[in-house]
VEXDREN-2710 file (C-alpha; in Angstrom, 1 decimal):
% VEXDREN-2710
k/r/px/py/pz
1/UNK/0.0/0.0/0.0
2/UNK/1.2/3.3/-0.9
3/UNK/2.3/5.3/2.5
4/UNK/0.1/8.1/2.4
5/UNK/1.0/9.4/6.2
6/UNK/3.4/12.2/4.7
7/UNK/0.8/15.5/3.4
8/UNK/1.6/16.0/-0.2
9/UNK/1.8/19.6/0.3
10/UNK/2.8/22.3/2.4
11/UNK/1.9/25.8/2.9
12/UNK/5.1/27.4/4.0
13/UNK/4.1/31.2/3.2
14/UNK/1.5/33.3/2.2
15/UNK/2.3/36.9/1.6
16/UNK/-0.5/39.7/0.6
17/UNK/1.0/42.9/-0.8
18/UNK/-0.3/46.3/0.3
19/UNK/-2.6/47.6/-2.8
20/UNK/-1.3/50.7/-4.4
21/UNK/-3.3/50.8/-7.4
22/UNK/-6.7/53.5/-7.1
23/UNK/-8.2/51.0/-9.2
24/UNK/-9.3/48.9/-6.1
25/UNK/-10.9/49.3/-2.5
26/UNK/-8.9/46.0/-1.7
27/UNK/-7.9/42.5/-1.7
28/UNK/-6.7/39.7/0.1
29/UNK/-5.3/35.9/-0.7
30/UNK/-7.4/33.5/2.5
31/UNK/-5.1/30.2/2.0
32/UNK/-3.7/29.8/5.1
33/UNK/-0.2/29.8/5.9
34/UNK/1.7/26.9/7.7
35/UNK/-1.2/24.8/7.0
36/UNK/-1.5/21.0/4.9
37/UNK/-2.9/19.3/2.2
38/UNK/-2.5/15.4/1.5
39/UNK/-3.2/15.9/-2.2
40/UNK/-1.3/16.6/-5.4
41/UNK/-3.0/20.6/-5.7
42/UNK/-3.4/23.7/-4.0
43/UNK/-7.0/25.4/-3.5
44/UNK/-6.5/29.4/-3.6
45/UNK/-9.0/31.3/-2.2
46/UNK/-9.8/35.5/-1.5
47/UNK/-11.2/38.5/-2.7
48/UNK/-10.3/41.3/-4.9
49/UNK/-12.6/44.7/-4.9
50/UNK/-12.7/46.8/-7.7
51/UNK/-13.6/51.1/-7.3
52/UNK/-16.5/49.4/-9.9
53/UNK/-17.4/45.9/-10.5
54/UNK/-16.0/46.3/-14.3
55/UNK/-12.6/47.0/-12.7
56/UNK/-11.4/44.0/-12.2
57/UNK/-11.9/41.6/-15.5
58/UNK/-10.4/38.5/-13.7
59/UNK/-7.6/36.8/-11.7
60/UNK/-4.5/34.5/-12.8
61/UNK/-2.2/32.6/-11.2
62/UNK/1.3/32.8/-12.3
63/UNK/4.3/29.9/-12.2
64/UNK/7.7/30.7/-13.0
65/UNK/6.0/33.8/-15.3
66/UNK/3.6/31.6/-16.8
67/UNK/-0.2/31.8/-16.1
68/UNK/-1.0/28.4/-15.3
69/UNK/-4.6/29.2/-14.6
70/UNK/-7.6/31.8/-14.8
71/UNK/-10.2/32.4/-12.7
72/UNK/-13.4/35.2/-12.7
73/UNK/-14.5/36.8/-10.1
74/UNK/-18.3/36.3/-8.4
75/UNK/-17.8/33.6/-5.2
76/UNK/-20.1/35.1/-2.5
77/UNK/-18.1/37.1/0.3
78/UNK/-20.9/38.4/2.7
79/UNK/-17.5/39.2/4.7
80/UNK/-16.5/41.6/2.0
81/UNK/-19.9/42.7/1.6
82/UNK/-20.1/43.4/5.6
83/UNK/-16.6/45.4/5.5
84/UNK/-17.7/47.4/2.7
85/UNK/-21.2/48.0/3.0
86/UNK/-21.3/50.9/0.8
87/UNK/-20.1/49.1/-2.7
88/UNK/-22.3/47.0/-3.9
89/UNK/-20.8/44.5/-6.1
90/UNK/-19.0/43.5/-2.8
91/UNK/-21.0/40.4/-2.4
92/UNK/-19.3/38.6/-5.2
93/UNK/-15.8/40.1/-5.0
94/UNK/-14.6/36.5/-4.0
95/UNK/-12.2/34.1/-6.4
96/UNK/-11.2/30.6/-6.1
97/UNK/-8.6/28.4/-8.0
98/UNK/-6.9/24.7/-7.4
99/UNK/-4.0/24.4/-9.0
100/UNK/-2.2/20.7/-9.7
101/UNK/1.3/21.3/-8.2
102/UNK/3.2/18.1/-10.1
103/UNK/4.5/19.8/-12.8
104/UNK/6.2/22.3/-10.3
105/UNK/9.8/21.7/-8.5
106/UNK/9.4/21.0/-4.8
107/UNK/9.8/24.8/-3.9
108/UNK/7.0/26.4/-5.2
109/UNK/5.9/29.9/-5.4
110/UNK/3.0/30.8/-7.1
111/UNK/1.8/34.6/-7.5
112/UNK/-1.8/36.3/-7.6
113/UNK/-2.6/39.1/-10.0
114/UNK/-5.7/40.7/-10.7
115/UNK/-6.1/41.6/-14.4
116/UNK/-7.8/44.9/-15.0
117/UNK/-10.1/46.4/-17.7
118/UNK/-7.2/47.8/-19.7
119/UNK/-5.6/44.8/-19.3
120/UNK/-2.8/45.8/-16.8
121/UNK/-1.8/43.5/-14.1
122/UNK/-1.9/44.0/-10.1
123/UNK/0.2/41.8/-7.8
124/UNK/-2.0/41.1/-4.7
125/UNK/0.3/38.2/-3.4
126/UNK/2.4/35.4/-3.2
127/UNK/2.0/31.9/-1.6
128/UNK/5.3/29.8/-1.3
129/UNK/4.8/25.8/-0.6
130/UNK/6.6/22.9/-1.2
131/UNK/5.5/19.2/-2.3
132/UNK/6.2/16.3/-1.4
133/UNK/7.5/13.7/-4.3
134/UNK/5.0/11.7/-6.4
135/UNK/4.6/7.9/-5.1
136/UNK/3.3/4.7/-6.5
137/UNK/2.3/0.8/-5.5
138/UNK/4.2/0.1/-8.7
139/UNK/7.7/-2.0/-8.1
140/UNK/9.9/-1.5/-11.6
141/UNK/11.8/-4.1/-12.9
142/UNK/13.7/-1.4/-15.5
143/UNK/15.2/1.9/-14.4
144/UNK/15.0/4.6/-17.0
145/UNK/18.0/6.5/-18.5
146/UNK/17.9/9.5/-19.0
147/UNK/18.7/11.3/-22.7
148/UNK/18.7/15.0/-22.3
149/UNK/20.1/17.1/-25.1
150/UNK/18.9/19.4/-28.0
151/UNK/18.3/18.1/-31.8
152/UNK/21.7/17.1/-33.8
153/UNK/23.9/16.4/-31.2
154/UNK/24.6/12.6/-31.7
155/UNK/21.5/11.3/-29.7
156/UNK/20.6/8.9/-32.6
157/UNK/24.0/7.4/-32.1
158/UNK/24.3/7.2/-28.8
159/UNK/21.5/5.6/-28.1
160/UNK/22.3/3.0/-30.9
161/UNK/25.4/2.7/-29.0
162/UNK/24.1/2.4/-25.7
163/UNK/21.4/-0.2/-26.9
164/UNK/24.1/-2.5/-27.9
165/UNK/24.4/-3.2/-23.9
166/UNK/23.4/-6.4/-22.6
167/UNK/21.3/-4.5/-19.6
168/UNK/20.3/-1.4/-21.9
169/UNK/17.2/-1.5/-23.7
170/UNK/16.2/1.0/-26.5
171/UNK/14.0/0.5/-29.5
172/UNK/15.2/1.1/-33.0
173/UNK/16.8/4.8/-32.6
174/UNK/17.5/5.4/-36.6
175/UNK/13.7/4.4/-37.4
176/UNK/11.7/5.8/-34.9
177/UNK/12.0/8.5/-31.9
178/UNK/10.9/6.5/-29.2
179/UNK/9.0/9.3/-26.6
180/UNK/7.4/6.2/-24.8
181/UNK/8.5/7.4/-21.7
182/UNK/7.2/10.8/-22.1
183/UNK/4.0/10.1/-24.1
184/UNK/2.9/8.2/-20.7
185/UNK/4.4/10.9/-18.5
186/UNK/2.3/13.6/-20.0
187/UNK/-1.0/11.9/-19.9
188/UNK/-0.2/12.0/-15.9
189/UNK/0.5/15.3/-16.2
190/UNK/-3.2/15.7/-18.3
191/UNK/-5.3/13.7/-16.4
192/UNK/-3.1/14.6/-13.0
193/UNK/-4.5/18.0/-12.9
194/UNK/-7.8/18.7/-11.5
195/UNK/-9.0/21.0/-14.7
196/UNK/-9.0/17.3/-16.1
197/UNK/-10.3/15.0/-13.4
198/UNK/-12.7/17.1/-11.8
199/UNK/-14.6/17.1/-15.6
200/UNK/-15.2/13.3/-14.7
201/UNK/-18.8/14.5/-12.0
202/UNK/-19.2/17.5/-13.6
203/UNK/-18.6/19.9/-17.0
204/UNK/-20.3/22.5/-19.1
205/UNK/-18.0/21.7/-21.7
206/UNK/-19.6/20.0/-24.7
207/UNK/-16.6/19.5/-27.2
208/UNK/-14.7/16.3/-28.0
209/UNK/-12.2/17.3/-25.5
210/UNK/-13.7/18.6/-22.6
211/UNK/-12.1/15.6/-20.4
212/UNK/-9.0/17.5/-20.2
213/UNK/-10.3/20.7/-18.9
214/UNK/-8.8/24.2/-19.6
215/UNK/-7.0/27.1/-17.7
216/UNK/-10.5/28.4/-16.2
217/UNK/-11.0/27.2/-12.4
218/UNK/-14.1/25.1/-12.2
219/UNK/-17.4/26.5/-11.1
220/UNK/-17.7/22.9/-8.9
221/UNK/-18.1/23.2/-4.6
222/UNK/-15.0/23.0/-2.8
223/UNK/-14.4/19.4/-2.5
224/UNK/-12.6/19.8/0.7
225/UNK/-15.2/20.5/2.6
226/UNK/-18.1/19.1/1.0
227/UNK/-16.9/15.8/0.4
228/UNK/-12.9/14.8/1.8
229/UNK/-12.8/11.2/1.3
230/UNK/-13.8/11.6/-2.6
231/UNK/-11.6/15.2/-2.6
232/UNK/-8.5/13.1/-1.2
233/UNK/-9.4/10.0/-3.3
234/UNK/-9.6/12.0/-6.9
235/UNK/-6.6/14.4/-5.6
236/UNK/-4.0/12.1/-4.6
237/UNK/-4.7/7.8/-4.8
238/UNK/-6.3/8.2/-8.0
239/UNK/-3.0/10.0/-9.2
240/UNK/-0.9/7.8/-8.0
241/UNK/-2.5/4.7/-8.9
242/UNK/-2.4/6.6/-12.3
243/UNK/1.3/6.8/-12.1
244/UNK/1.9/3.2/-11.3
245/UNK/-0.5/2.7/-14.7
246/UNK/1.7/5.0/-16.6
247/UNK/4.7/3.0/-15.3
248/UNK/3.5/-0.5/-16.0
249/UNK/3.1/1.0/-19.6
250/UNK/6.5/2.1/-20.2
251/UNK/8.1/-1.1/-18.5
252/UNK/5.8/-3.4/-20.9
253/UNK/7.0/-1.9/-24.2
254/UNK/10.8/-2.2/-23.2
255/UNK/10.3/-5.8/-22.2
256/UNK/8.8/-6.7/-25.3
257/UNK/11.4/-4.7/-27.2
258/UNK/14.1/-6.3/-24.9
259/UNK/12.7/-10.2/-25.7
260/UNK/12.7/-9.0/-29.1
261/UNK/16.7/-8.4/-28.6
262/UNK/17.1/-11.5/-26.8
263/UNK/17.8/-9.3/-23.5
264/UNK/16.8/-11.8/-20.4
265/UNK/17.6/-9.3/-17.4
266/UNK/18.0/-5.7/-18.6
267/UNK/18.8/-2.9/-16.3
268/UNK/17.6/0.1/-17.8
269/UNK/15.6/1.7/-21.1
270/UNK/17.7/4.6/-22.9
271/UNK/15.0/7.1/-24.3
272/UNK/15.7/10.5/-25.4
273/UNK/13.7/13.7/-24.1
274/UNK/15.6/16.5/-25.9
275/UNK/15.2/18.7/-23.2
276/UNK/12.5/19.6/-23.9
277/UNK/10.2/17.1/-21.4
278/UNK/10.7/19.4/-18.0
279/UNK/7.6/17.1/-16.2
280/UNK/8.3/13.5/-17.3
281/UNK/12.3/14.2/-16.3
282/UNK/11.1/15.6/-12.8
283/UNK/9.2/12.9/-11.9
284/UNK/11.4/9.6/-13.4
285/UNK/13.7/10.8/-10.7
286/UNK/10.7/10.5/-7.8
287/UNK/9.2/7.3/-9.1
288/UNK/12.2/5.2/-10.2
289/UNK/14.8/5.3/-6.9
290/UNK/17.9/4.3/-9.3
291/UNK/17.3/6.7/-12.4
292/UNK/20.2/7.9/-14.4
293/UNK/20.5/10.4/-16.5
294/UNK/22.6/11.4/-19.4
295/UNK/23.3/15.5/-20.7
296/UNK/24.6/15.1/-24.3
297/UNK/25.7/18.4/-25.6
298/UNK/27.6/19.2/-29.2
299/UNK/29.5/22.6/-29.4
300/UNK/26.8/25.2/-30.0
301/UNK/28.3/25.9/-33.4
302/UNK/28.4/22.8/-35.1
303/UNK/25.0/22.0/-33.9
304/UNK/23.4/24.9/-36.1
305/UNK/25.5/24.0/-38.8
306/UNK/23.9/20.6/-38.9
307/UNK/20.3/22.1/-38.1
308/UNK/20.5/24.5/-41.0
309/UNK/22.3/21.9/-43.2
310/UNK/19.9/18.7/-42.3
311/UNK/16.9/21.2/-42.9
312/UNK/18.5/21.8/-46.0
313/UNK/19.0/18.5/-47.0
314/UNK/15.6/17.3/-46.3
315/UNK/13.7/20.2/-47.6
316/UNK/12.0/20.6/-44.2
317/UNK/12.3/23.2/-41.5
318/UNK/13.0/21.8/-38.1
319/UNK/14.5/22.5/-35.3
320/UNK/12.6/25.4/-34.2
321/UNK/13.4/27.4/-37.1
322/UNK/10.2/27.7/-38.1
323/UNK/9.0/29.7/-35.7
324/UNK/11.8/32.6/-36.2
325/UNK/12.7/34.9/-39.1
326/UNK/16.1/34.6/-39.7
327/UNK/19.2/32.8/-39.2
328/UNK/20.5/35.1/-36.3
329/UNK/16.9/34.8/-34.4
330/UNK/17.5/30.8/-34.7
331/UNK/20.9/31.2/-32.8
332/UNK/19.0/33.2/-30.1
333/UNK/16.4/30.4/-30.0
334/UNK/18.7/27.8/-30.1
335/UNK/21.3/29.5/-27.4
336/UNK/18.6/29.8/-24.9
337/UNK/18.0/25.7/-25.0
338/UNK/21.7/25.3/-24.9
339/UNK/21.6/27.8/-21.6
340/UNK/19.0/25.6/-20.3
341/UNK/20.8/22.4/-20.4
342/UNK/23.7/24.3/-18.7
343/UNK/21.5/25.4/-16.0
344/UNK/20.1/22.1/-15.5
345/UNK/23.7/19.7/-15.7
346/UNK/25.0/23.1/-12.6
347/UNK/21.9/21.8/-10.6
348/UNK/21.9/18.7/-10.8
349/UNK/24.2/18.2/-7.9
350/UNK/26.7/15.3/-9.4
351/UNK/23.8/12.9/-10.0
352/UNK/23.7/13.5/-14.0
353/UNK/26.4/12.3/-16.5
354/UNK/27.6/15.2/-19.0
355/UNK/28.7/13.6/-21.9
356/UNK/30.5/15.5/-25.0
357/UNK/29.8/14.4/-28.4
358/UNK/33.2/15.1/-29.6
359/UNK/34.2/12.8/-26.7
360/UNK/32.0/10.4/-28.5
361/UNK/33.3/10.5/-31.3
362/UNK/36.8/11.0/-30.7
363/UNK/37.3/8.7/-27.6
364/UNK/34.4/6.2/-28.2
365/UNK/36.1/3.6/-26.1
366/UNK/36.4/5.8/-23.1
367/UNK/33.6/7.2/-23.4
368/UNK/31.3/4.5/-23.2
369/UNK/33.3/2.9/-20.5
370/UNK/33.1/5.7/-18.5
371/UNK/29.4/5.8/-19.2
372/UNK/29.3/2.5/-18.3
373/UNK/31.0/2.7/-14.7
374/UNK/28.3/5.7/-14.0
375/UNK/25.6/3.1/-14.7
376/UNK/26.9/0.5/-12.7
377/UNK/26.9/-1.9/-15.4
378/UNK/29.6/-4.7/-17.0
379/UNK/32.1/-2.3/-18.7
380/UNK/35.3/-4.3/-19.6
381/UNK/36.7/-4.2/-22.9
382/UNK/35.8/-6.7/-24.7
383/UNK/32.1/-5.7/-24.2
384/UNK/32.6/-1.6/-25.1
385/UNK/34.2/-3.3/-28.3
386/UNK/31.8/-5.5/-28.8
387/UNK/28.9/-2.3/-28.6
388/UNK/31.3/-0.3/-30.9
389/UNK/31.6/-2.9/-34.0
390/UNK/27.9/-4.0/-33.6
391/UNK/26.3/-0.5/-33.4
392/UNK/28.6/0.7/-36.5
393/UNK/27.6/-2.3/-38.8
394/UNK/23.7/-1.8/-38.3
395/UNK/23.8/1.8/-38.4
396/UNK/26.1/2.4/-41.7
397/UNK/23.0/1.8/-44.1
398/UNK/20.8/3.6/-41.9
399/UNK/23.1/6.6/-41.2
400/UNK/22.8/7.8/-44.4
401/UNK/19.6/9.9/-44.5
402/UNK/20.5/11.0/-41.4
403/UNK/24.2/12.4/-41.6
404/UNK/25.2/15.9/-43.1
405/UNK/28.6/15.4/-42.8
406/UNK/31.4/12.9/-44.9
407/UNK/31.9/11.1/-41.3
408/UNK/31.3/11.4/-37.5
409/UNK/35.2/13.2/-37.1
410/UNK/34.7/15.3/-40.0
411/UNK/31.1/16.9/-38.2
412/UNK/33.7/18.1/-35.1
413/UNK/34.8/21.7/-35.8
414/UNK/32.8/22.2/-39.4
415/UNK/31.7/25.2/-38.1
416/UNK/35.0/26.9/-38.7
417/UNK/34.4/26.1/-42.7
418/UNK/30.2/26.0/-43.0
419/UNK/28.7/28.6/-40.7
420/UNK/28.8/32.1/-41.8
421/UNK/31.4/34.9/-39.9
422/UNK/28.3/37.1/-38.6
423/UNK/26.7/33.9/-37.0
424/UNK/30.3/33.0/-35.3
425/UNK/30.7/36.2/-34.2
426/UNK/27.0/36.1/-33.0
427/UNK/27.3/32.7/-31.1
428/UNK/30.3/33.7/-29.2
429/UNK/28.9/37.4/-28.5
430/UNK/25.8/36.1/-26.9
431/UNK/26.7/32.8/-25.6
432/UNK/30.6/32.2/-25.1
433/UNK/30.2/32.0/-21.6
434/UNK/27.9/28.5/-22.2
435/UNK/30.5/27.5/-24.1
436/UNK/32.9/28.1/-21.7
437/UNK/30.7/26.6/-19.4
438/UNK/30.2/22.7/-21.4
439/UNK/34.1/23.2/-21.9
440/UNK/34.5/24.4/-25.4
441/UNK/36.5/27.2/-26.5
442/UNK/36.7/29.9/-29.3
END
């Protein structure tokens, strides 16, 4: 049984700024400081009082500046109403919201704004909290690792390489992109949040996916109160029931894929994420208790020049170039990624492997060894040999749609000869010091 004694969140904090705009009479965010919850979201609760009642259009809830969720006003506050007996829309100055809090880091610190007619924005307050990590019932048999790393940086390979391992399972890298991982992941993160579950009693919604909910707080009774076994049941063992459901799922497709290799006791499943997959990375590392994970990153440079060059090549435009203008707006783009996987090897306190691609390449050997010793799996020579020869005779027919470059040696340092002076200048102006930071130099 899944020990539930441990309340899945806290309420360190709750802060309530002093109003300053003459747009409002007042406000004020109820959710109690230093106070519990044993499930997986965070119920909001207050007023805000407009000089009119067309003052104040609605109320968002911001994460990390993101609005994660919307809310109107109209609750009834007779308490208001008593205070300020004089306005009359005071009655329904109240607002509530519940928030899922999974796809937040532990510390969490979510901020109040009113949004006005003019569409200006008021702070009213902050609430800081922390969560507790996401449990299951389920017991895995495979540990996942981990592929972080941005598009054309030698993912394909390495996890060719890396499925080559008698106790690493991956599934056909240079056919498919395997997201199995995170396709299951983010329908936890879907159905995990109570926009979505909550639509299972009651919805207004009518279209063919009104299940999932939207950004709007429902219009539903405060389940905490009005019914706390089915609030706690629906907020926290269904969820995690759910996530031993979305594990069972993974682990089935890399045990067939590992009987299909002839694999009898596998340790892991390699599956890239791109960096892209903030949620399904949090929580591998709270539901599997031996989770690894690999950073591959390429030097910034030659990484654009095989974006622009693949795209090139295939006709198609990937990468994230589609959604900029030009060439110097796609280094920008792809820069801040690059930051981000900086930012998240410096935090991840020794517990995540950075591997170079020109260490890959170069230094295959001791590379994978080294990889190897990390995971805690057979590493002498004969078997990193063994991966080496096997991985480059299946992939050398199906490498060739997929390189831009002669070989893997001559993609190291192409940059100097393919990308154009004003975008060199423009990588090392804006992000040297990333460079710097993954160990490249100019």
């Amino acid at each position: 049984m899944i020990n539930t004694s441990t309340m899945a969140v806290s309420i360190c904090d709750v802060q309530n700024y002093e109003w300053t705009s003459q747009r409002l009479w007042g406000h004020h965010i109820d959710t109690a400081a230093k106070s519990q919850t044993d499930v997986y979201s965070i119920d909001i609760q207050g007023w805000i009082l407009g000089r009119s009642s067309r003052d104040v259009d609605a109320v968002e809830i911001v994460h990390e500046g993101t609005v994660i969720q919307n809310t109107s006003l109209g609750i009834s506050r007779p308490d208001v109403a008593t205070a300020y007996s004089k306005v009359a829309h005071a009655e329904h100055s109240g607002f509530r919201a519940t928030v899922s809090v999974l796809p937040m880091k532990p510390e969490i610190q979510l901020f109040v704004q009113a949004i006005l007619q003019d569409d200006s924005r008021v702070e009213i307050g902050v609430i800081q909290a922390r969560r507790h990590a996401l449990q299951s019932n389920f017991q895995p048999r495979l540990q996942p690792l981990i592929l972080a790393n941005l598009g054309r940086s030698g993912s394909t390979w390495l996890t060719q390489l890396l499925g080559e391992h008698p106790q690493i399972t991956t599934y056909h890298p240079f056919q498919y992109e395997p997201r199995v991982a995170s396709y299951w992941m983010e329908i936890l993160r879907v159905l995990s949040d109570p926009a979505s579950y909550l639509q299972s009693i009651s919805t207004e919604r009518g279209d063919p996916y009104w299940w999932i909910g939207d950004k709007h707080a429902s219009h539903l009774p405060l389940f905490a109160t009005s019914d706390p076994l089915m609030h706690r049941w629906l907020g926290r063992e269904a969820i995690e029931e759910l996530a031993g459901f979305c594990q069972s799922r993974i682990e089935k497709f890399y045990e067939q894929a590992a009987d299909a290799q002839g694999k009898r006791k596998p340790l892991y499943f390699a599956e890239r994420y791109y960096g892209t997959s903030r949620f399904a990375t949090m929580v591998m590392w709270e539901l599997y208790s031996q989770a690894r994970q690999i950073i591959l990153v390429r030097d910034l440079r030659d990484m654009l020049c095989s974006m622009l060059a693949f795209n090139k090549k295939t006709r198609l435009t990937r990468f994230g170039r589609e959604r900029v203008n030009s060439d110097e707006d796609f280094v920008h783009h792809i820069g801040l990624l690059y930051r981000d996987l900086l930012r998240m090897w410096k935090a991840s306190e020794g517990k995540v492997y950075l591997l170079r691609y020109e260490d890959l390449v170069l230094r295959p050997q001791e590379a994978l060894t080294s990889i190897m010793k990390y995971l805690e799996v057979d590493y002498d020579s004969a078997t990193i040999r063994l991966m080496l020869q096997t991985a480059m005779e299946k992939a050398t027919e199906l490498q060739h749609q997929h390189k831009t470059s002669t070989s893997l040696k001559a993609s190291i340092g192409r940059w100097q000869r393919d990308l154009d002076p004003l975008l060199q200048a423009l990588c090392q102006d804006v992000f040297g010091d990333v460079l710097e930071g993954f160990g490249y130099v100019k």
